[in-house]
C-alpha positions in Angstrom: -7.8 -4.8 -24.2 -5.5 -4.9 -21.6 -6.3 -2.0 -18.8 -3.4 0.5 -18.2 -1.3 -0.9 -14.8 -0.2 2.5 -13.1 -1.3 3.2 -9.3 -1.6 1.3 -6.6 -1.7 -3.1 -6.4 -3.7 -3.7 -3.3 -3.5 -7.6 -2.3 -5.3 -9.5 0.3 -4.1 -11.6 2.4 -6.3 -14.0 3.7 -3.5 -17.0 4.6 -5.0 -16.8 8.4 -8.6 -16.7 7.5 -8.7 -12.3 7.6 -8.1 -10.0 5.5 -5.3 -8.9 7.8 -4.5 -9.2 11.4 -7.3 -6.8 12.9 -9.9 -8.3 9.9 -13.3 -9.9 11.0 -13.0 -13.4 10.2 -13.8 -14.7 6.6 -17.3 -16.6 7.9 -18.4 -13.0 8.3 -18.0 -11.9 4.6 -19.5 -9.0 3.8 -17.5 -7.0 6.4 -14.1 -8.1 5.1 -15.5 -7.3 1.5 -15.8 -3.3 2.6 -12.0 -3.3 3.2 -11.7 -4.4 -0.3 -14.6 -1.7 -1.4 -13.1 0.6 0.5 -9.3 0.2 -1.1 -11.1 0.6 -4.3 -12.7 3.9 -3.5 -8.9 4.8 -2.2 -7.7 4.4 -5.7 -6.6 1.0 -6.1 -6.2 0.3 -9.6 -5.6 -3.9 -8.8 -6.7 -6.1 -6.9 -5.3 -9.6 -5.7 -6.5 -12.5 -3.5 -4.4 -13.7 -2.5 -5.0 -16.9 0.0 -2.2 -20.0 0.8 -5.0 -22.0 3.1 -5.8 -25.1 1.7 -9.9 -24.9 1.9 -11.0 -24.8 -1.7 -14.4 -24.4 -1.6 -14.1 -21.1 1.3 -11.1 -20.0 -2.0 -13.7 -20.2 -4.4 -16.6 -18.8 -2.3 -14.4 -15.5 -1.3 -12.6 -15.4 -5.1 -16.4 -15.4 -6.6 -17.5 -13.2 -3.9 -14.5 -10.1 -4.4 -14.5 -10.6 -8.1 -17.9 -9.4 -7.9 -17.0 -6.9 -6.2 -14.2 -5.5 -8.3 -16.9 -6.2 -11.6 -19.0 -3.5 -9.4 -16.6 -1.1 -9.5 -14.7 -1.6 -13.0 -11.3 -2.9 -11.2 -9.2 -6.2 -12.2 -8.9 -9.2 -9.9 -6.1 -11.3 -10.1 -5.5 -14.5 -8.5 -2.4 -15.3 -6.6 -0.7 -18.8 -7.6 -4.1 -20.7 -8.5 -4.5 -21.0 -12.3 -7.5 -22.9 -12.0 -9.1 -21.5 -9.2 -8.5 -18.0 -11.8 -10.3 -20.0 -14.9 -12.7 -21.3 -12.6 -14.2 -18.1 -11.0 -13.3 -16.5 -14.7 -10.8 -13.7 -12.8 -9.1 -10.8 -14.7 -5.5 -13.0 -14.4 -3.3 -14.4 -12.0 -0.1 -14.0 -10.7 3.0 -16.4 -10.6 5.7 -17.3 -8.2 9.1 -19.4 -8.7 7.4 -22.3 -8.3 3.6 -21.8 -9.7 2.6 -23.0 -13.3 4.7 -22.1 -16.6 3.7 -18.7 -18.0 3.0 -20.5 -21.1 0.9 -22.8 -19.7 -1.0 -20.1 -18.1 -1.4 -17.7 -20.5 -3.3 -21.1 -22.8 -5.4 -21.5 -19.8 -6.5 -18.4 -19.5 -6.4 -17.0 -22.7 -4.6 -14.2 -24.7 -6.4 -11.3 -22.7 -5.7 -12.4 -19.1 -3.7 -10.4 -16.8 -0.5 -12.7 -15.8 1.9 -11.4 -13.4 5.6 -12.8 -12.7 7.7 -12.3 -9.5 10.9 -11.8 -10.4 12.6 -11.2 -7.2 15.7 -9.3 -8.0 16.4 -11.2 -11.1 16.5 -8.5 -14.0 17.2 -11.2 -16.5 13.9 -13.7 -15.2 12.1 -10.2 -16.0 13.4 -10.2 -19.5 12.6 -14.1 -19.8 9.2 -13.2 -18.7 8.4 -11.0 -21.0 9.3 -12.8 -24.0 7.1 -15.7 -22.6 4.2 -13.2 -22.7 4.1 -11.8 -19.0 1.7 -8.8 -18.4 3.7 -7.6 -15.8 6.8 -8.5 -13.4 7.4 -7.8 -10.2 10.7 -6.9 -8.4 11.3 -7.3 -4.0 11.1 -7.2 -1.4 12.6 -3.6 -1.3 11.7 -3.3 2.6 10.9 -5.3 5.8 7.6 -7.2 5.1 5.0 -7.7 7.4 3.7 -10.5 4.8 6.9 -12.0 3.9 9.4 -11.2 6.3 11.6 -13.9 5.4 11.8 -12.7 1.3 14.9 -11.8 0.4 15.7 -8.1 0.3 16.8 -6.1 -2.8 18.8 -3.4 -1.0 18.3 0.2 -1.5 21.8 1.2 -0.8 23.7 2.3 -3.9 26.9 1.4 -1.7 26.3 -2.3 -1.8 26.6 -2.7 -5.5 23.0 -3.9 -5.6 21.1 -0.8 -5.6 17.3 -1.5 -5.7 16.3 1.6 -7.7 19.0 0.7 -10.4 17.3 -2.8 -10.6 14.3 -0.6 -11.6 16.0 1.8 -13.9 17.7 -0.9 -15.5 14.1 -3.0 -16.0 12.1 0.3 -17.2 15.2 0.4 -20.3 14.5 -3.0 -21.2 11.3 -4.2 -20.7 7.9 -2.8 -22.4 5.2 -4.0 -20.0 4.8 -2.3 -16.1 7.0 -3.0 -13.9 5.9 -3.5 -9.7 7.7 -2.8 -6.5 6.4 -5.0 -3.6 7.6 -5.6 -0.1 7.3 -3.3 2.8 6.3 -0.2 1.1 5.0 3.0 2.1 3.9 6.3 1.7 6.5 6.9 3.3 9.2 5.5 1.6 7.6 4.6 -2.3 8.3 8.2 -3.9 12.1 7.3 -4.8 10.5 3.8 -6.4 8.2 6.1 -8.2 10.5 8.3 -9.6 12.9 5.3 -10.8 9.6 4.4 -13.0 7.7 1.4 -10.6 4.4 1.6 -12.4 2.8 0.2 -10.0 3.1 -0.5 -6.2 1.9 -3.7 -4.9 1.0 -3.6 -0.9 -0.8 -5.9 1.2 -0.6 -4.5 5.6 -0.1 -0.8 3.9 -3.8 -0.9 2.9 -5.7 -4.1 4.3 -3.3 -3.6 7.9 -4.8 -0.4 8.6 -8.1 0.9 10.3 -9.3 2.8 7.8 -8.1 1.1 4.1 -9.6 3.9 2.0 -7.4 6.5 3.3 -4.6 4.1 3.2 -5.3 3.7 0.1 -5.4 7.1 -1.2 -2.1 7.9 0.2 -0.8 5.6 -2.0 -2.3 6.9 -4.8 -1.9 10.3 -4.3 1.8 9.8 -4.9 1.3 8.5 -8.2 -1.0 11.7 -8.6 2.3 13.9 -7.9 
């Protein structure tokens, strides 16, 4: 069964070798792991590693190593992009970009129970597509200035513009039947207006593993979804 997909999407990012910016380096594994304990114990409901470096065997080693992690505690893991490195490590799902693998291709490799994810930008109508290919979930953003993509291309949350960000959502949540993920920028901050247009979930990478103290970072996000 398929877990429920409401709260908060906490992702790693471990493209420089760290968690985040301030992170101990990855050679020193067991510290980096408590961020990821520590967004757990926050509220996290997800979990991605998420990791562009090209070192396969450190991907593996740290995907093996915060799977077991998130077995521990009862939460999924997805993988970002890697398909195999997902089958491999025998992850909860993966999650797929513009130019990753087919959804179809995917969901054969990994099986009718995996967890696949689809960013879908601000394209409402990829979101439908993915769907009908069997997507899990889909993702909409950047809504706001990223620290982890700054260069994304924003889905404005001015009504004004004719592009309105939470309409995007609105218009999604009529359509589609599987959760539905904001990503880019968010936080506690500024997430309760994506919330109340439906996001079920919020996925966040410096908003939780950018911060000195992820469980509490963590938490904050939850605690909207609590409201």
């Amino acid at each position: 069964m398929t877990p429920r997909l409401r709260g908060l999407y906490a992702i790693t990012d471990h493209a420089s070798g760290c968690a985040h910016a301030d992170a101990p380096a990855v050679a020193d594994t067991p510290r980096w792991l408590k961020s990821i304990v520590a967004a757990i114990a926050g509220g996290a409901a997800l979990i991605q590693y998420r990791d562009k470096s090209t070192d396969n065997a450190r991907r593996e080693h740290d995907a093996r190593n915060i799977l077991a992690v998130c077995r521990a505690y009862g939460v999924p893991l997805i993988i970002n992009d890697d398909v195999a490195l997902a089958a491999t490590v025998n992850a909860d799902g993966v999650h797929l970009g513009r130019d990753d693998m087919a959804l179809y291709e995917a969901r054969r490799i990994l099986g009718s129970a995996a967890i696949i994810g689809v960013s879908c930008y601000n394209d409402l109508d990829l979101a439908v597509a993915a769907q009908q290919a069997g997507a899990s979930y889909v993702a909409f953003g950047r809504f706001f200035a990223s620290h982890t993509k700054p260069d994304a291309a924003p889905i404005t949350m001015c009504a004004e513009s004719g592009h309105d960000g939470l309409d995007l959502i609105r218009q999604a949540k009529a359509q589609l039947s599987i959760p539905v993920v904001a990503i880019g920028g968010i936080t506690p901050r500024n997430a309760t207006p994506l919330i109340d247009a439906g996001v079920d979930m919020l996925a966040v990478v410096h908003g939780v593993f950018g911060q000195t103290d992820p469980e509490q970072a963590a938490r904050r996000y939850t605690q909207l979804f609590e409201h």
